[in-house]
N, C-alpha and C positions, 0 to 999 in steps of 0.2 A: 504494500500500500504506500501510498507517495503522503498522503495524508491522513491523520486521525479525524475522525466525525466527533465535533465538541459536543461534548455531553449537553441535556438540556438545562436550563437556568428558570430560577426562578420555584417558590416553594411547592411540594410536592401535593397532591389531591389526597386525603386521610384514605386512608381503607379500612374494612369494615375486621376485626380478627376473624382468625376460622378457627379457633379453639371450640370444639362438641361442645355442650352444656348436656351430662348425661341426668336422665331422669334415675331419682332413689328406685333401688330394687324392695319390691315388697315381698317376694319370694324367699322367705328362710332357708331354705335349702339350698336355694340358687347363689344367694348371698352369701353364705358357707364355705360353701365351692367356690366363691370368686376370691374372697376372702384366703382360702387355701391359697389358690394360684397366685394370687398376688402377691402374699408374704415369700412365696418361692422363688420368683423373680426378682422380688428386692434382697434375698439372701444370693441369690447368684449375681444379683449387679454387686451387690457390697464388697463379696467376695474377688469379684474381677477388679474394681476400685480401689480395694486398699493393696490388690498384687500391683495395679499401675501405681498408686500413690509410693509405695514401697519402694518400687524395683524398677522405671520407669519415669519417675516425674520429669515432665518437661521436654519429652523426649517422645517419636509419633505412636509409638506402640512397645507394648510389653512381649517380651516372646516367651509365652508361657509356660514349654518344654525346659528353657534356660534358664529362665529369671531374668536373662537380661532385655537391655533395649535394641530398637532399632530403629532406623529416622528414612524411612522410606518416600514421605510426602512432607518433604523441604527441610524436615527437621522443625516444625514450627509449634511442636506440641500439640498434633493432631487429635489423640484421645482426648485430652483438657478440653479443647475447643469442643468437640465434636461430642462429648458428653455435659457440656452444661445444659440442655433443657433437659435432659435426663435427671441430673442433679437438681432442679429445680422444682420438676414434677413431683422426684421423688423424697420432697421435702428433708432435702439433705442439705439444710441454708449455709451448715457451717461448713460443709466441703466447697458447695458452690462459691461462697466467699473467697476460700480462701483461692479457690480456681481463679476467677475473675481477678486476684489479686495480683495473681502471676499474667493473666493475659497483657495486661500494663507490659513486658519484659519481650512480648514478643514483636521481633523483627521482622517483619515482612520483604524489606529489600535485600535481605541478604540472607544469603542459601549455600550451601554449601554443592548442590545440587546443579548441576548443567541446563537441566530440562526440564521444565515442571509440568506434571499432569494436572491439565487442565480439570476435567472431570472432580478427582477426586480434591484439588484444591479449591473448588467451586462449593462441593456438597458439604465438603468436613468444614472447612474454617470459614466462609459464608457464610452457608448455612446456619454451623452453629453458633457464629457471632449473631446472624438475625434474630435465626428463632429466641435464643434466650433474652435478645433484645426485648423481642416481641412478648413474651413471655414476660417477661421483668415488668412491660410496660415501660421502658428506658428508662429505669429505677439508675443504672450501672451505665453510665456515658462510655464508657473505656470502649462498653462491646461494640457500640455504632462507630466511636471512632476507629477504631482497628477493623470492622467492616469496610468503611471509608476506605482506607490507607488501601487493604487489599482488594479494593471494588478496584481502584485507580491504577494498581498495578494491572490486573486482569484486564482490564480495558483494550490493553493494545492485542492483547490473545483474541478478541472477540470483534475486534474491527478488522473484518477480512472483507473481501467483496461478496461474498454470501450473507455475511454476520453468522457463520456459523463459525464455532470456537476453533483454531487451531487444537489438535488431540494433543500432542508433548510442544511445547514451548518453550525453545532454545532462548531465553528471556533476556540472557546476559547479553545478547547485541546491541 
């Protein structure tokens, strides 16, 4: 591309959230059972959470078999990001805190990484800066600006003559 399409200007039209509003279960039984399964999930996240907290922090993934880390998607704390509305949901405020405290640390221009995959840089650290944004009700300024920062980077990935994304993006040129 010879030139970048400037972003547009001027303040954004509100949107409406899509967070469910689920109705109470009146069903004992059923509520029981959900009740079960839920406790089981939050013991399996908790479980995966305090092996990343542990053996992992800050660092994109835990390797479960090892204990140790690996930075496969730029190195930017990909789990941290990409589990705050999870943490949020799951009324876990003092992990999520302290998550978001470290979000503040993370670098977006600089990678250790040649090529960045668009895709999953988009879902994980987008993503999870909006949603918990959105989530929060922008409680945590930090998430939208480090949304920002990395929208602004991604931009050149996605201004191609299609407007579809570049798949790995050679970024350092």
């Amino acid at each position: 591309m010879s030139a970048i399409t400037p972003l547009p200007t001027g303040k954004p039209k509100p949107i409406p959230t899509i967070q469910h509003q689920f109705a109470p279960e009146l069903n004992s039984s059923r509520t029981v059972e959900i009740k079960r399964r839920r406790d089981a999930v939050q013991k399996s996240f908790d479980r995966a959470w305090e092996g990343y907290k542990n053996h992992a922090w800050m660092k994109d993934e835990l390797a479960p078999i090892s204990g140790s880390s690996r930075n496969p998607f730029g190195g930017w704390a990909a789990t941290l990001v990409d589990s705050l509305d999870t943490l949020w949901i799951m009324d876990k405020k003092t992990d999520f805190e302290q998550a978001v405290a470290n979000v503040k640390d993370i670098d977006f221009s600089t990678t250790g990484d040649e090529d960045l995959n668009i895709f999953e840089t988009t879902i994980r650290y987008l993503g999870g800066l909006l949603a918990a944004n959105d989530l929060t009700e922008g409680k945590y300024p930090v998430l939208l600006e480090k949304a920002l920062d990395l929208g602004y980077l991604l931009y050149a990935a996605f201004d191609t003559e299609n407007r579809m994304p570049i798949t790995r993006w050679h970024w350092k040129k």
